[in-house]
Kinemage of the C-alpha trace (Angstrom):
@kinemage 1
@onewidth
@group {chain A} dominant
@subgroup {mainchain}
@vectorlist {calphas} color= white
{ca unk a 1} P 12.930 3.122 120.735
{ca unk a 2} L 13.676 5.518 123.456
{ca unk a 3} L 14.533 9.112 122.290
{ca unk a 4} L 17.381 10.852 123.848
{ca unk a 5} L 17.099 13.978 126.304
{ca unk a 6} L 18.464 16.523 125.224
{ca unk a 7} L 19.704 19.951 127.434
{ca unk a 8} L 20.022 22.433 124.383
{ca unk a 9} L 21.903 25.749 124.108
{ca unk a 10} L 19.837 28.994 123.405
{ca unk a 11} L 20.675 31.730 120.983
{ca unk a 12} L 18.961 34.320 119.722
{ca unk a 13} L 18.529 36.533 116.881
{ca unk a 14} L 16.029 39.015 116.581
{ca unk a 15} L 14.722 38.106 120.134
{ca unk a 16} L 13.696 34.769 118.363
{ca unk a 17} L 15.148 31.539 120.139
{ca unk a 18} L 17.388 28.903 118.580
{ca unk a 19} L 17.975 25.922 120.350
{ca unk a 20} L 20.598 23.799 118.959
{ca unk a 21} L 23.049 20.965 120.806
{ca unk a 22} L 25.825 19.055 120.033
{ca unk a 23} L 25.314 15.566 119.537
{ca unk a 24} L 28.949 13.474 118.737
{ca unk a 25} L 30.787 15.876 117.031
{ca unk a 26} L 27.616 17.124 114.934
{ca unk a 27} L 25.404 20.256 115.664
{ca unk a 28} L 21.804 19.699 115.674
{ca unk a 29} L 18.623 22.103 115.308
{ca unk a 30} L 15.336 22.542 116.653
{ca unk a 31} L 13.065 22.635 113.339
{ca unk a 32} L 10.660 24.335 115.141
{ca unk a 33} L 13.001 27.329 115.771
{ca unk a 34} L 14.572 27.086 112.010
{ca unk a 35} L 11.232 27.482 110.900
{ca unk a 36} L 10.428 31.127 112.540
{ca unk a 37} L 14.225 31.938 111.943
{ca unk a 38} L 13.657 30.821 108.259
{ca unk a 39} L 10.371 32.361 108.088
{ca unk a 40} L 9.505 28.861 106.146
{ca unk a 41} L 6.708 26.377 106.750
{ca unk a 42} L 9.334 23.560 107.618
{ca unk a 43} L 7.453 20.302 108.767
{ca unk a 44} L 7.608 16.732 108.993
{ca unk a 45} L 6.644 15.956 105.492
{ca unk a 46} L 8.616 18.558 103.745
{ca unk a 47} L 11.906 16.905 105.773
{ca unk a 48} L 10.919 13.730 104.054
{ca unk a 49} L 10.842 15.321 100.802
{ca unk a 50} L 14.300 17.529 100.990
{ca unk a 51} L 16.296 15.736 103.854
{ca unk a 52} L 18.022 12.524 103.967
{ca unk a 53} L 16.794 10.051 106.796
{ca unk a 54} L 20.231 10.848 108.892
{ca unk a 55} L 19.526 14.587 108.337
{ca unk a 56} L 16.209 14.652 110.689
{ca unk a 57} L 15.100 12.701 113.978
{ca unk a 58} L 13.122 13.069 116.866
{ca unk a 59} L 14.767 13.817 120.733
{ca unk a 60} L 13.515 15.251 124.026
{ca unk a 61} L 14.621 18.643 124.095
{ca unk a 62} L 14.246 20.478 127.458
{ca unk a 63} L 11.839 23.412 127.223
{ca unk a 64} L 12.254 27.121 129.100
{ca unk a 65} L 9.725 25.347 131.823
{ca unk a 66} L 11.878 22.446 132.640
{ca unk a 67} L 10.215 20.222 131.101
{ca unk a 68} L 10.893 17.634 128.594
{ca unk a 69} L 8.938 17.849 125.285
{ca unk a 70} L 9.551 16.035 122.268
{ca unk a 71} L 11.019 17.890 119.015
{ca unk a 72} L 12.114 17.072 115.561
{ca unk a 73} L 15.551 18.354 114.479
{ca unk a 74} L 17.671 19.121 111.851
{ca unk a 75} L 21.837 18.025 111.692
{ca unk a 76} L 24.005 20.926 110.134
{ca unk a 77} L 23.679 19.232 106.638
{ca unk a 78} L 20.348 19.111 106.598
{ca unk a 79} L 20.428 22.896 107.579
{ca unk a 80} L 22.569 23.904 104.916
{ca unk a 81} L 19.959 22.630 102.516
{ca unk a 82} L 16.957 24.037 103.773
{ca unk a 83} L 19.126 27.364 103.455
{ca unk a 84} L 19.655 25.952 99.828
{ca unk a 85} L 15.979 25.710 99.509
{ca unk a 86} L 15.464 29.132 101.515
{ca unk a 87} L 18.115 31.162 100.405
{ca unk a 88} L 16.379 33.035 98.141
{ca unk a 89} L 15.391 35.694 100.880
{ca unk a 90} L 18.260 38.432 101.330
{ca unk a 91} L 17.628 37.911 105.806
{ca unk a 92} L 18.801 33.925 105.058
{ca unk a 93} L 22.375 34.874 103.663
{ca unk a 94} L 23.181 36.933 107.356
{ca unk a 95} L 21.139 33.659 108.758
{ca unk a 96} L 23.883 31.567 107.784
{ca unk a 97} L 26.700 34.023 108.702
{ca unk a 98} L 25.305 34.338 111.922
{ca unk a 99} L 25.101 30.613 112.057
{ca unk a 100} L 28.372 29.398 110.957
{ca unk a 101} L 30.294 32.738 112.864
{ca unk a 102} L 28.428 32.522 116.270
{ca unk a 103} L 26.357 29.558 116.788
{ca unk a 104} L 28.255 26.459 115.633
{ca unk a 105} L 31.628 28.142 116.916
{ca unk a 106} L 29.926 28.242 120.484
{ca unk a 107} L 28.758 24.746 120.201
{ca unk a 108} L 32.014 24.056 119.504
{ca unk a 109} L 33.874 25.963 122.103
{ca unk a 110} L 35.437 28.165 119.075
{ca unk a 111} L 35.891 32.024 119.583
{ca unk a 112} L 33.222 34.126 118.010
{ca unk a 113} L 34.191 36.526 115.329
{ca unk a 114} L 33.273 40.603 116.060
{ca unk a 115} L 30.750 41.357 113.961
């Protein structure tokens, strides 16, 4: 099965990058990025364990370099449960504010709050 290419938005918070995309009408998430936002080991096997089988997947995600490299990421749901799992760490709960009041009203052409 092919894998889709993917042209991602950048954010960032704390000069750390999140790459995220819409794909449909559903926001996707570079795991890779979650995990160093989420200060979390977040890998393949522990998405097995937590996530649903729609909540994960592979793409091509285009890199700062131009290139396209392969990446695993996470749909919205699946992000609000590794913040379940995470959430214990005061830093998560602005994670998600900053996540539901500036990233995911970007992707979806929304205004973004003041903070």
């Amino acid at each position: 099965m092919d894998l889709p290419q993917i042209t991602p938005h950048t954010f960032r918070r704390h000069r750390r990058p999140l790459r995220a995309f819409l794909m449909g009408h559903e926001a996707w998430f570079a795991a890779r990025d979650l995990r160093r936002l989420l200060n979390a080991d977040i890998n393949p096997r522990l998405l097995a364990a937590r996530l649903c089988d729609d909540q994960y997947r592979n793409v091509y995600l285009l890199n700062g370099s131009g290139v396209f490299e392969e990446a695993l990421v996470v749909s919205e749901s699946g992000l609000l449960e590794l913040l379940c799992v995470y959430c214990y760490h005061p830093e998560n709960r602005l994670l998600r504010r900053w996540l539901s009041q500036e990233v995911l009203a970007r992707l979806r052409g929304g205004q973004v709050l003041a903070s």
